[in-house]
C-alpha positions in Angstrom: -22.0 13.0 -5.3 -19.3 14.6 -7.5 -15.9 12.6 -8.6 -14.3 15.6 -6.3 -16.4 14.4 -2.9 -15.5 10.9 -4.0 -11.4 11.7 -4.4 -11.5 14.3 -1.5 -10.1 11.6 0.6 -7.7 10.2 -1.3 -6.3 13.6 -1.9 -6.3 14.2 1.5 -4.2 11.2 1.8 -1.9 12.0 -0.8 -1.2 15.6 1.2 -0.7 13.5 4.3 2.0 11.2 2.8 4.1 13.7 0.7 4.1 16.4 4.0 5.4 12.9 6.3 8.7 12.9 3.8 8.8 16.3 4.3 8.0 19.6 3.8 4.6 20.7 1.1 3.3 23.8 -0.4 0.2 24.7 -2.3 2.1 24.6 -5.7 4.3 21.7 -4.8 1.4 19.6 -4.0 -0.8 20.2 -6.7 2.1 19.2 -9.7 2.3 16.0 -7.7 -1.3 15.1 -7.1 -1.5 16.3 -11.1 1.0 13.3 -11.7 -1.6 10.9 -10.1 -4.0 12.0 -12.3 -6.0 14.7 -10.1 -6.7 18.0 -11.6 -6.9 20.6 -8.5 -7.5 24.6 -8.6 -5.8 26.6 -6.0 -9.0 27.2 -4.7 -9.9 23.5 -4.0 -6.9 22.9 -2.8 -6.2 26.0 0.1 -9.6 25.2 1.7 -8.3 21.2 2.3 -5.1 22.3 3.3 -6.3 25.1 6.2 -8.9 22.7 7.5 -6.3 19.5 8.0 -4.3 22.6 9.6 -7.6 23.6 11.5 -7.8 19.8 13.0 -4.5 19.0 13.6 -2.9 17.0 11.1 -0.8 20.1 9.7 1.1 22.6 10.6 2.2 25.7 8.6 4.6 28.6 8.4 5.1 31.2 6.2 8.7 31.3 4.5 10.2 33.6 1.8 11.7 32.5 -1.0 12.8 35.6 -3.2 10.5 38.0 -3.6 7.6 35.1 -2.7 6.3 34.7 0.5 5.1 30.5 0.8 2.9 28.6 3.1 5.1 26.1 4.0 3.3 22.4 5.4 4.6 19.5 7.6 2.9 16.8 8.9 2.3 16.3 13.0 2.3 13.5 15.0 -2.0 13.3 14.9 -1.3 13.6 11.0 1.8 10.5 11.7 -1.1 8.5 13.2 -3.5 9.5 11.3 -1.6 8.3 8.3 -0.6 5.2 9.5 -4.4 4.0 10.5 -5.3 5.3 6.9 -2.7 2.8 5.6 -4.4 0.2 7.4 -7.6 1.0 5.8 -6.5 1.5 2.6 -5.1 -2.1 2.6 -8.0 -3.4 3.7 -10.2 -1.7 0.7 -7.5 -2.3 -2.0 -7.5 -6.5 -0.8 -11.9 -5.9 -1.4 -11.4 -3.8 -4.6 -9.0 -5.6 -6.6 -7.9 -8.7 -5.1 -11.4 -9.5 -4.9 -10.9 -10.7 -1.2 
């Protein structure tokens, strides 16, 4: 297993909070996972984006900005709930991992 299959998760998470605030794209997303200390390529990132689009837990348009054309990503409500059982979890495994519980 690679530290990218380990994270892939996380990072998935990370995507699903920031689009629940509001509105992501590629670019966007991968200077703020960078401040969380993952390092992403375009092309790790596109093929995680499309398949939370592909089941449901995003949604994208394409907007232009300028002379750039953007994928544009929001959250739905499967993502919503799928977030808010994640959250659950997470608590769970950060109260084993470093509260020792």
């Amino acid at each position: 297993m690679t530290d990218k299959d380990l994270y892939g998760g996380l990072i998935r998470l990370h995507i699903l909070h920031h689009a629940g605030e509001g509105p992501v794209f590629g670019l966007g997303i991968i200077e703020e996972l960078r401040h969380h200390g993952y390092e992403l390529s375009a092309g790790t990132l596109y093929p995680m984006l499309h398949g939370m689009e592909k089941k449901g837990y995003l949604t994208s348009r394409h907007e232009r900005t300028g002379r750039r054309d953007r994928r544009i990503y929001e959250i739905t409500v499967q993502g919503r709930v799928a977030l808010a059982a994640a959250k659950t979890k997470v608590r769970e495994l950060f109260g084993e991992l470093i509260e020792g519980k």
